[in-house]
C-alpha positions as CSV (number, residue, x, y, z in Angstrom):
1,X,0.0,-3.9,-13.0
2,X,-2.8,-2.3,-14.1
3,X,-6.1,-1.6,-12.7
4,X,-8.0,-3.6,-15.2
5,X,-5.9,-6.9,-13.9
6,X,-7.3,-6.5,-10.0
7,X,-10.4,-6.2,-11.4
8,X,-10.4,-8.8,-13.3
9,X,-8.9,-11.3,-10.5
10,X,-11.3,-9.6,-7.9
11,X,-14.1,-11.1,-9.9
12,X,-13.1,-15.0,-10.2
13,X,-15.1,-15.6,-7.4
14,X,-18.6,-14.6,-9.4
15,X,-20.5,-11.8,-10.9
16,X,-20.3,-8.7,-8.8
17,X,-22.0,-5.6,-8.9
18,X,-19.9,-2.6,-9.0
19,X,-21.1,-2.2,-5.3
20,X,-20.4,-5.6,-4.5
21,X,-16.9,-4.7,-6.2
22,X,-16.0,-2.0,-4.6
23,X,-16.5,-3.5,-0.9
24,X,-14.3,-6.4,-1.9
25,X,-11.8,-3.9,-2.9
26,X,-12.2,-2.7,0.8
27,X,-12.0,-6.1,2.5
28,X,-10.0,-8.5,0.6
29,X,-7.9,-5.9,-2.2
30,X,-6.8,-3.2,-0.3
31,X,-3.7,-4.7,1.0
32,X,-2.5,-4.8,-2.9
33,X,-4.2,-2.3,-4.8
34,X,-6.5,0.9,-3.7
35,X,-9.5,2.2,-6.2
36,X,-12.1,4.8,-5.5
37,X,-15.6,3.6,-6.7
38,X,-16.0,5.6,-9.6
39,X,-12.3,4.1,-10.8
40,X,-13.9,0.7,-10.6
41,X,-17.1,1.5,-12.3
42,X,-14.9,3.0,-15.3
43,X,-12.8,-0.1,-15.4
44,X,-15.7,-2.1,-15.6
45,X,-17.3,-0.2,-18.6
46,X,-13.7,-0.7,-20.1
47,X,-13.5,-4.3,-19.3
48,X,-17.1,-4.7,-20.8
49,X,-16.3,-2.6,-24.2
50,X,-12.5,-5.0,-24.3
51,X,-15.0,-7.9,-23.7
52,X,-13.0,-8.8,-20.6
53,X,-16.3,-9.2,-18.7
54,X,-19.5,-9.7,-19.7
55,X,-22.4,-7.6,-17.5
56,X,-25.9,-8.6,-17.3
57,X,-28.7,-6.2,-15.9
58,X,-30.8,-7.5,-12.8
59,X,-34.3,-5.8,-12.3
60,X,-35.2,-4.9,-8.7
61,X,-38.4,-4.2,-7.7
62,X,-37.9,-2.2,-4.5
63,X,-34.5,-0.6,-5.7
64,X,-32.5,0.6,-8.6
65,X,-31.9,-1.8,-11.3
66,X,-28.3,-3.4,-11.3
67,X,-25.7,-4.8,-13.8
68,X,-23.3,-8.2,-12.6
69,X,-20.3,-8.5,-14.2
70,X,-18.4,-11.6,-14.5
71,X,-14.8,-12.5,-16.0
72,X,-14.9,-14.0,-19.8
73,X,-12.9,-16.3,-21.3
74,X,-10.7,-13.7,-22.7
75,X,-10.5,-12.4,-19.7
76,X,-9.4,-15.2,-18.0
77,X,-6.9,-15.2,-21.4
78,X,-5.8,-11.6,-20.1
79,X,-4.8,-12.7,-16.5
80,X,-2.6,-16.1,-17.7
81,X,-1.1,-13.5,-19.8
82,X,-0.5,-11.1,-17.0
83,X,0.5,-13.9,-14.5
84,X,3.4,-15.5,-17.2
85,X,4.9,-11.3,-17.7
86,X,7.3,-10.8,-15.0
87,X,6.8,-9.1,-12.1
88,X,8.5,-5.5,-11.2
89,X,9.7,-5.4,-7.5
90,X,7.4,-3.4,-5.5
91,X,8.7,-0.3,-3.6
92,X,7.9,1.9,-0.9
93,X,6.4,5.3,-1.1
94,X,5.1,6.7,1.7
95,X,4.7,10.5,3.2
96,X,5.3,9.2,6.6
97,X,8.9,7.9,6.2
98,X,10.0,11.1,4.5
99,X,8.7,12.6,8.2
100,X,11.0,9.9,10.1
101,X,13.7,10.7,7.9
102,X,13.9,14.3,9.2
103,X,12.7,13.8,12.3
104,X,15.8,14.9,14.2
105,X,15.9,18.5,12.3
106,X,12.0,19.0,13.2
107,X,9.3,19.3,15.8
108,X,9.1,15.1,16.0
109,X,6.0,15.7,18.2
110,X,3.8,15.7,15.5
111,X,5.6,12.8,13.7
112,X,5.2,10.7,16.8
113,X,1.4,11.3,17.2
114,X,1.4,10.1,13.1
115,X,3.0,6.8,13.8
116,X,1.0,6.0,17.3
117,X,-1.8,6.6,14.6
118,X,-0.9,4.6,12.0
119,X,0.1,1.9,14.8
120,X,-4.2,2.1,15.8
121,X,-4.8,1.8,11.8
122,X,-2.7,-1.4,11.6
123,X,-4.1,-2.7,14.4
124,X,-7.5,-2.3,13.0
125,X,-6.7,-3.8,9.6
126,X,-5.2,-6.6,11.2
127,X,-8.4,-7.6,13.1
128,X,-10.4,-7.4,9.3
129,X,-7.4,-9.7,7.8
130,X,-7.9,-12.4,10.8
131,X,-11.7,-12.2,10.4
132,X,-11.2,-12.4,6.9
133,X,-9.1,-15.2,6.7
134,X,-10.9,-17.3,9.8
135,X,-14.0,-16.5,7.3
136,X,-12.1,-18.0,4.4
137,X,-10.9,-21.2,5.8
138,X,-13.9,-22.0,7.8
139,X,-13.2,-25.1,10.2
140,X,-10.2,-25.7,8.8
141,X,-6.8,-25.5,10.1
142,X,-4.9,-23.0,7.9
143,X,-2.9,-25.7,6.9
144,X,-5.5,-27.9,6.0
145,X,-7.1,-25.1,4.0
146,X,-3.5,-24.0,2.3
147,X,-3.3,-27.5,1.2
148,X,-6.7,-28.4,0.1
149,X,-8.9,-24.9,-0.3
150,X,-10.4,-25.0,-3.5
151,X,-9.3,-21.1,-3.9
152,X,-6.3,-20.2,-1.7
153,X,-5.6,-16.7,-3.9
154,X,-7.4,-14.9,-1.7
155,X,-6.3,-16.3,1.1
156,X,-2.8,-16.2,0.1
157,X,-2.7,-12.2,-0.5
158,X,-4.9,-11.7,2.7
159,X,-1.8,-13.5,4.6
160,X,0.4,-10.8,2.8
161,X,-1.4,-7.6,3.8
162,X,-1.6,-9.6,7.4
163,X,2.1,-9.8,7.8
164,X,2.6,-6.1,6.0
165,X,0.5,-5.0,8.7
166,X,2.1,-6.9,11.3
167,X,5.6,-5.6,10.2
168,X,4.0,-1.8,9.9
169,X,2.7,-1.5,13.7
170,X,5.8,-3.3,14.9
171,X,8.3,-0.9,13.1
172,X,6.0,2.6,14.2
173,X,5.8,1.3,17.8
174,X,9.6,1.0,17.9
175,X,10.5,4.4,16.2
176,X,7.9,6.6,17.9
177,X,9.5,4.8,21.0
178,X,13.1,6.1,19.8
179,X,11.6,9.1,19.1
180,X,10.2,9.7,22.5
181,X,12.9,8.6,24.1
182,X,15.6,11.2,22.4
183,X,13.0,14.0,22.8
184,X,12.7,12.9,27.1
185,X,16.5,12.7,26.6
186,X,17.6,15.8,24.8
187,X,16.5,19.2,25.9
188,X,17.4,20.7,22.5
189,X,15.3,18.4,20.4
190,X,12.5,19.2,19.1
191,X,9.0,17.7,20.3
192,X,9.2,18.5,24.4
């Protein structure tokens, strides 16, 4: 996947402002696909010069002038396209399992602290995702709103990084609790 396809499925729900972009990146993307601001502004002058989106320039009065940019038929073309290629499977890679891995040859102290952290980070996106998705559906039951939402995409890939999150505090609780348990438990490993 590239870039340009989050970009352009970010924007079905209206014109955005690269601003506007970037934040939905942070809320409602960033389970499936991270980009720094200036990445997304590049992609949108791309998009524009592909004519992918179309931008239009709003004038402010009290602030800087801004440009919206919304999807175009052809790049609504360009997502049916991407949605009909297969997909690859999706693998891990991630500093902090290569830690684990060699946790029992190393100081695992410092590998414990990194999971108890990454346990407070999951925790944290996991309260956005529920706000998010309690946002999304309103006063409907999530089954009511899985069966009848008029836009579920969103919802559907917020459920995703929900569960991903889910899965990521549940495994570091239980290995920094291994961990901690065979460093109380062995006077010759590392981390006491």
């Amino acid at each position: 996947m590239a870039l340009k396809h989050a970009v352009l499925a970010a924007l079905l729900d209206g014109e955005y402002s690269g601003y506007q972009l970037a934040k939905a990146f942070d809320i409602g993307v960033a389970n499936f696909w991270h980009a720094l601001p200036q990445q997304l502004y590049a992609e949108l002058a791309r998009l524009e010069t592909e004519g992918l989106v179309t931008g239009r320039q709003v004038v402010q009065e009290t602030r800087p002038n801004k440009r919206l940019f919304q999807v175009t038929e052809a790049g609504l073309a360009e997502l049916e396209r991407f949605a009909a290629a297969s997909s690859k499977p999706s693998f891990i890679r991630d500093d902090l399992l290569v830690k684990v891995q060699a946790a029992d040859r190393i100081d695992a102290a410092p590998v414990i602290e990194q999971l108890t952290e990454r346990v407070r980070i999951a925790d944290a996106k996991m309260e956005i995702f529920g706000k998010l998705l309690a946002r999304m559906r309103g006063t409907s039951t999530e089954e009511e709103f899985l069966a009848h939402g008029a836009r579920i995409g969103p919802y559907l890939t917020c459920l995703y990084g929900l569960g991903f999150e889910r899965e990521t505090r549940d495994w570091c609780e239980r290995i920094a609790g291994v961990l901690r348990a065979r460093v109380a438990n062995s006077p010759g490993v590392k981390g006491n």
